[in-house]
C-alpha positions as CSV (number, residue, x, y, z in Angstrom):
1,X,-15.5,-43.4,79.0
2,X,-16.8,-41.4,76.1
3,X,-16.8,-38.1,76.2
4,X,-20.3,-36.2,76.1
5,X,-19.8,-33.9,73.6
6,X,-19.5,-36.4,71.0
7,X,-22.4,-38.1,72.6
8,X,-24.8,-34.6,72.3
9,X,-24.4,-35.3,68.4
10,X,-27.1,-36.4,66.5
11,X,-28.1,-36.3,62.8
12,X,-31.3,-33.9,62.3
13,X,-32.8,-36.2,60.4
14,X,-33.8,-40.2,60.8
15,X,-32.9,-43.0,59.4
16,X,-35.6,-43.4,56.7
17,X,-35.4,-39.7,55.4
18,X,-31.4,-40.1,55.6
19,X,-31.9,-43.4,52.8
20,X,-34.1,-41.6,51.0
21,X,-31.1,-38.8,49.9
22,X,-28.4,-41.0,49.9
23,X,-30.5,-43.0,47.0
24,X,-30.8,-39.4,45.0
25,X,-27.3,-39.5,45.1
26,X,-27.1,-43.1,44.1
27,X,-29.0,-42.4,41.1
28,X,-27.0,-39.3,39.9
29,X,-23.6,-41.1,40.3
30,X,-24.3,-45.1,39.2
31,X,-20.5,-45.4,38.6
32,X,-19.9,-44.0,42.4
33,X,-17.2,-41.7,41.0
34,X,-18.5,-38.5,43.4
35,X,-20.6,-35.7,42.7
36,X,-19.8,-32.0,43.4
37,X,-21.4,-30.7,46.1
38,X,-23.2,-28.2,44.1
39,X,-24.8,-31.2,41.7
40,X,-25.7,-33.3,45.2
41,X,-27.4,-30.1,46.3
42,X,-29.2,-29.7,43.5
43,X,-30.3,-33.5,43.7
44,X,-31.8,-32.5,47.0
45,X,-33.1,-30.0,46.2
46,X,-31.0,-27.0,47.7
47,X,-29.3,-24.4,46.5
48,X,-25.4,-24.6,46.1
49,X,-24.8,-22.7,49.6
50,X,-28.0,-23.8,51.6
51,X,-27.1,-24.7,55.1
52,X,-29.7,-27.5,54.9
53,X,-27.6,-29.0,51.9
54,X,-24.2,-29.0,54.6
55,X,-26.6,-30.5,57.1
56,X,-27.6,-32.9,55.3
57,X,-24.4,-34.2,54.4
58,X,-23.2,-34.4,58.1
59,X,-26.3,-36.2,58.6
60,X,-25.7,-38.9,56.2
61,X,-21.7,-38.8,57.0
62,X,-22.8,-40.0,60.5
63,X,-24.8,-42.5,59.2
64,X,-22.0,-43.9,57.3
65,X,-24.2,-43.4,54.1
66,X,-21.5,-40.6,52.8
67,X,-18.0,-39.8,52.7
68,X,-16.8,-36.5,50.6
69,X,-13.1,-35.2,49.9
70,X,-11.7,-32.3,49.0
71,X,-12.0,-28.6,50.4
72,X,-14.6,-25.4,49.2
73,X,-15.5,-25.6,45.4
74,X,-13.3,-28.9,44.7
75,X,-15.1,-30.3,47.3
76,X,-17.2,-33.6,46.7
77,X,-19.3,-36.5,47.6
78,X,-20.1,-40.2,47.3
79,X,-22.0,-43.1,49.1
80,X,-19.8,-45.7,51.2
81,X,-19.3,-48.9,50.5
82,X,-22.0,-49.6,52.6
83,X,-24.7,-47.4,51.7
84,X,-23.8,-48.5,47.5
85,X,-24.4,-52.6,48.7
86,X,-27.7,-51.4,50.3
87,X,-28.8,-50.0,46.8
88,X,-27.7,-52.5,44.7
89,X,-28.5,-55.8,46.6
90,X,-31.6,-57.7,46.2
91,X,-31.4,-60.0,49.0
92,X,-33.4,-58.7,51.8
93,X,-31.2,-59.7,54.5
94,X,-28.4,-58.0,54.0
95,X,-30.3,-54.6,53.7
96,X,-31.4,-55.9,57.0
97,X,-28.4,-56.2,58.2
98,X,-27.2,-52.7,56.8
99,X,-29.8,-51.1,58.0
100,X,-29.0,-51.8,61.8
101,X,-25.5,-51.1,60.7
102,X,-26.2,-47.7,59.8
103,X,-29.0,-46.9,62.7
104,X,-25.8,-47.9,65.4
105,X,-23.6,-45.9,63.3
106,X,-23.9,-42.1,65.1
107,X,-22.5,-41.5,68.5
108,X,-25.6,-41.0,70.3
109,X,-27.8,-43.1,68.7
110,X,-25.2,-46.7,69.0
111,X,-25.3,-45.0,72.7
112,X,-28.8,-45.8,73.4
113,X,-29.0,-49.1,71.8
114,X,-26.7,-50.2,74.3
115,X,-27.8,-48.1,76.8
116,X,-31.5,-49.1,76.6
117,X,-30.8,-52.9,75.0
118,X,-31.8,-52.0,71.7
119,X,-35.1,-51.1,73.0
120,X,-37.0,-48.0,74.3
121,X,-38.6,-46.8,77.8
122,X,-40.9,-44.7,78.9
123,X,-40.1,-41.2,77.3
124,X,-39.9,-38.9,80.6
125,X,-37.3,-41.5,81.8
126,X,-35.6,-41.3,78.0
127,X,-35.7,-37.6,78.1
128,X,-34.5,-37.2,81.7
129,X,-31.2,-39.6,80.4
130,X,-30.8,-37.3,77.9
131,X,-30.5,-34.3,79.6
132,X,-29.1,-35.5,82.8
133,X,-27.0,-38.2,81.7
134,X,-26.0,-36.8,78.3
135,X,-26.3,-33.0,78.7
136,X,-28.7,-32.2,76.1
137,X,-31.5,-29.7,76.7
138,X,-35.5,-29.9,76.5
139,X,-35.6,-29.4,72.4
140,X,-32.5,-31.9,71.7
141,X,-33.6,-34.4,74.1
142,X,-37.2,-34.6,72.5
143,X,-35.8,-34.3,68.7
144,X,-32.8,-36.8,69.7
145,X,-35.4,-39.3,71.0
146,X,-37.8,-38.9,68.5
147,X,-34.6,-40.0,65.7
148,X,-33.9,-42.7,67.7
149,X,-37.6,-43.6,68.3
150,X,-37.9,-43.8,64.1
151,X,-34.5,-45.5,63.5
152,X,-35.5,-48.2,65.9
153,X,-39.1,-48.9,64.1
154,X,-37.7,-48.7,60.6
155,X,-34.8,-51.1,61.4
156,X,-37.1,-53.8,63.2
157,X,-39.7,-53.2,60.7
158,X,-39.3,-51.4,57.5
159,X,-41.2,-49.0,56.4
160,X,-43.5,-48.8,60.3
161,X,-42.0,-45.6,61.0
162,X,-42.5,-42.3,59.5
163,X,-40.4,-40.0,58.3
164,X,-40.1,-37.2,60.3
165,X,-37.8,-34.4,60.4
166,X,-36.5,-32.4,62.9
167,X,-37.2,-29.1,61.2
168,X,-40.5,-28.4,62.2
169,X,-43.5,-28.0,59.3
170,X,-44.2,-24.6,59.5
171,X,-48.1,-25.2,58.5
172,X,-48.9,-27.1,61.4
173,X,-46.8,-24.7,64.0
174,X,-49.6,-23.8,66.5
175,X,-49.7,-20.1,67.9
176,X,-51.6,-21.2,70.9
177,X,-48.8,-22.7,72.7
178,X,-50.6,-26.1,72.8
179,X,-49.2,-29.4,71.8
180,X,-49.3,-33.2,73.7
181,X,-50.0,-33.4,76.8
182,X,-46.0,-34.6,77.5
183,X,-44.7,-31.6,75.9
184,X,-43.0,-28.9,78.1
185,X,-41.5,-26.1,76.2
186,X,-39.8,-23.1,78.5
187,X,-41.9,-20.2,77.4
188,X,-38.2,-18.9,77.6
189,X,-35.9,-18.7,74.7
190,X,-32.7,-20.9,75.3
191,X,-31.1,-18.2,73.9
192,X,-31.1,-14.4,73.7
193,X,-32.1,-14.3,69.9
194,X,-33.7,-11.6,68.4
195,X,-34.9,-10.3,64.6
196,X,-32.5,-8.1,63.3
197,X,-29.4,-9.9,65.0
198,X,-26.4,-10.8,62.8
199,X,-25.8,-14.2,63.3
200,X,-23.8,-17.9,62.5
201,X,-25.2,-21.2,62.6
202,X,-22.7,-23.7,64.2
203,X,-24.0,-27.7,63.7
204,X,-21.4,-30.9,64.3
205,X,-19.0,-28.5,65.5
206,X,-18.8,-26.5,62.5
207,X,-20.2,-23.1,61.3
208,X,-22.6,-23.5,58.1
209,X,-22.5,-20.0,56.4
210,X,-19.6,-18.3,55.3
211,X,-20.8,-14.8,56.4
212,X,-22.6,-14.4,59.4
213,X,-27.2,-14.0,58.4
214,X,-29.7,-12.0,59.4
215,X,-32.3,-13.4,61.3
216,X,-35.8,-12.5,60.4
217,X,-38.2,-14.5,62.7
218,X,-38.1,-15.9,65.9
219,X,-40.8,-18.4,66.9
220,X,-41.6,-21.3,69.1
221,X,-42.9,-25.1,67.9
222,X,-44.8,-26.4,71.0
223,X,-43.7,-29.8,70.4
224,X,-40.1,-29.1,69.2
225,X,-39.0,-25.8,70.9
226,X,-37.4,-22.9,69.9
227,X,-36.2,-22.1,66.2
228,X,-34.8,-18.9,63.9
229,X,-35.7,-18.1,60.5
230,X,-32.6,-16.3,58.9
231,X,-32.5,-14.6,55.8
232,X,-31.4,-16.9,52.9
233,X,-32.4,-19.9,54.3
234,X,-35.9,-21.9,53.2
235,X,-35.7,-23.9,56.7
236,X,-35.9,-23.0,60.1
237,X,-32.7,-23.5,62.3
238,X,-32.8,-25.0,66.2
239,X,-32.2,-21.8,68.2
240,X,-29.6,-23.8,70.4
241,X,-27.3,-24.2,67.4
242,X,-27.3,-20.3,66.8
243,X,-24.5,-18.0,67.9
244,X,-25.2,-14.0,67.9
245,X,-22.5,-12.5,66.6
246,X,-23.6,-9.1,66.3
247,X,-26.5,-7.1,68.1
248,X,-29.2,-5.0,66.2
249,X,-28.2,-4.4,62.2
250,X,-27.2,-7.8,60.8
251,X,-24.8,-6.8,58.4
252,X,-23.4,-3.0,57.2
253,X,-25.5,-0.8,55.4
254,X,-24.3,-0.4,51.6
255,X,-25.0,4.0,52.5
256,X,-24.2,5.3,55.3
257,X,-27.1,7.8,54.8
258,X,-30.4,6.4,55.1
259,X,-32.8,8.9,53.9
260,X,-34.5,10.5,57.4
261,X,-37.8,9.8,55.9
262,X,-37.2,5.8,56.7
263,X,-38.9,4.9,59.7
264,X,-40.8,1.9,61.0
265,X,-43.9,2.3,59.6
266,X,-41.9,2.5,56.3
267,X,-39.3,0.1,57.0
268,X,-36.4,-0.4,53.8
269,X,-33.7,-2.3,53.8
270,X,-30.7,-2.6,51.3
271,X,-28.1,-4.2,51.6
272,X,-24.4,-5.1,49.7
273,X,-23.9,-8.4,49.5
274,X,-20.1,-10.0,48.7
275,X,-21.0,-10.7,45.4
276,X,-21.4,-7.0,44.4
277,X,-25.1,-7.2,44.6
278,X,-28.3,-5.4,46.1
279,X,-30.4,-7.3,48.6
280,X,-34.0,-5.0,49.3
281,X,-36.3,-5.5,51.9
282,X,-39.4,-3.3,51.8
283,X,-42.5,-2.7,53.1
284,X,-44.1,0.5,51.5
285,X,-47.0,1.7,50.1
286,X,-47.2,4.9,47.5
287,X,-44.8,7.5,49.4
288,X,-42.6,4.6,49.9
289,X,-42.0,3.6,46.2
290,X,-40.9,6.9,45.5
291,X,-38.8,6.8,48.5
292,X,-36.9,3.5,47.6
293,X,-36.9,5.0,43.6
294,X,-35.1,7.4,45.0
295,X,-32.8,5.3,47.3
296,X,-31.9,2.7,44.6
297,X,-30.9,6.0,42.3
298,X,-27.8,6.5,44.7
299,X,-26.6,3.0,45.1
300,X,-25.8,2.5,41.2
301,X,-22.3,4.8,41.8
302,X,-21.8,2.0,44.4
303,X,-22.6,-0.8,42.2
304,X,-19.9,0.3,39.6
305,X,-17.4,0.8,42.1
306,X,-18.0,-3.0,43.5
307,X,-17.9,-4.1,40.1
308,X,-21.5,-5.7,39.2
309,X,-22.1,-5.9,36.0
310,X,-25.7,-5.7,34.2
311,X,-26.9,-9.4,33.5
């Protein structure tokens, strides 16, 4: 029988979107040799340590679109056999035939096309399978079916489903808590998140930054449920893949001795990053520029201690 946490895995984005990448890699790398991972982030237009570049590549990995080798900064990628036939044939049938490959290709999603004879039912029954039967909760189980949903259209006619993500468009998030009639988000966080905590970002398994971020907004889609803005990240992150690892202050303060004239209604925040450089937050108006002149005075000491060099 297969285990469920394998099953609760599913790439965050469908099908359709996942093509659309694994062609921007086809086009940088004709001879399928591999691309760093900082060059197939850039094709995506990430920077070289965005979490939604690492999550993307898991995605297409479980799609069998990617495979990469190596470990940290030798570390590379390059399309499958698979996904470089898709690209270069001509015949329609045997993108076809790919295409379902690929679709049947994660965990959960070959699941339900057996599951639900590679059709669909009603979605409260879907959703209660997912949860009950599979273990996911309220957000995964809509966002899970909603992949599948897509996958499904665009593999029995191409092109019929949209592309949708699972990151929600922050434009459209409402702030009156509606949303369709069939959508039942716990006015309850799943988890105890807060702004200011200090935390990691654990997807497939695996945790996507290398030091623990600061979290910097909190909100809830009414459709897709609860996510966390951190600090460094463009996206916004499911709030059930985020793990607190500290309470309060996110990371340590570069002084020890924050001037006593800081306060909420004047809130600044600097901090030293692992790369021997400043990162301010601040909020101020005319008393407060003098206050962070006079803040930023002490820290260059610091800076030439750590090393960092003028540009």
């Amino acid at each position: 029988m297969t285990s469920k946490p394998v099953l609760t895995r599913f790439p965050f984005i469908n099908l359709t979107k996942s093509l659309e990448r694994a062609r921007a890699i086809y086009e940088n790398d004709k001879g399928g040799k591999g691309l760093k991972m900082p060059v197939a982030f850039s094709a995506w237009g990430y920077s070289d340590k965005s979490s939604g570049g690492f999550q993307t590549v898991a995605a297409l990995k479980s799609y069998g679109l990617l495979e990469d080798e190596g470990a940290n900064d030798d570390r590379s990628v390059k399309l499958t056999t698979d996904a470089r036939q898709y690209f270069q044939t001509e015949i329609e049938e045997d993108q076809e035939r790919l295409r379902a490959k690929f679709a049947g290709r994660p965990p959960l999603m070959a699941h339900l096309l057996d599951h639900w004879e590679r059709g669909t039912v009603a979605d409260p029954v879907a959703r209660t399978h997912l949860k009950t039967g599979i273990g996911l909760n309220e957000q995964s189980a809509r966002s899970a079916l909603g992949i599948y949903k897509d996958n499904l259209s665009f593999v029995i006619d191409k092109g019929s489903a949209k592309a949708t993500e699972v990151e929600p468009n922050r434009d459209e998030v409402r702030k009156d808590g509606g949303g369709d009639s069939g959508s039942v988000i716990s006015p309850k966080p799943p988890r105890d998140v807060k702004v200011g905590d200090r935390v990691q970002w654990v997807s497939q398994d695996t945790e996507q930054f290398d030091l623990p971020r600061v979290v910097t907004e909190v909100f809830c889609d009414p459709v897709r449920g609860w996510f966390v803005s951190v600090r460094g990240e463009k996206g916004s992150l499911p709030m059930e893949q985020i793990e607190v690892v500290e309470r309060g202050a996110s990371q340590q303060r570069a002084d020890p001795a924050t001037p006593a004239d800081t306060s909420a209604k004047q809130p600044i925040e600097v901090f030293l990053t692992a790369g021997g450089r400043l990162q301010i937050t601040a909020d101020v108006d005319r008393l407060g520029v003098d206050t962070l002149i006079d803040m930023l005075e002490k820290y260059k000491p610091i800076l030439e201690l750590v090393g960092s060099k003028p540009n």
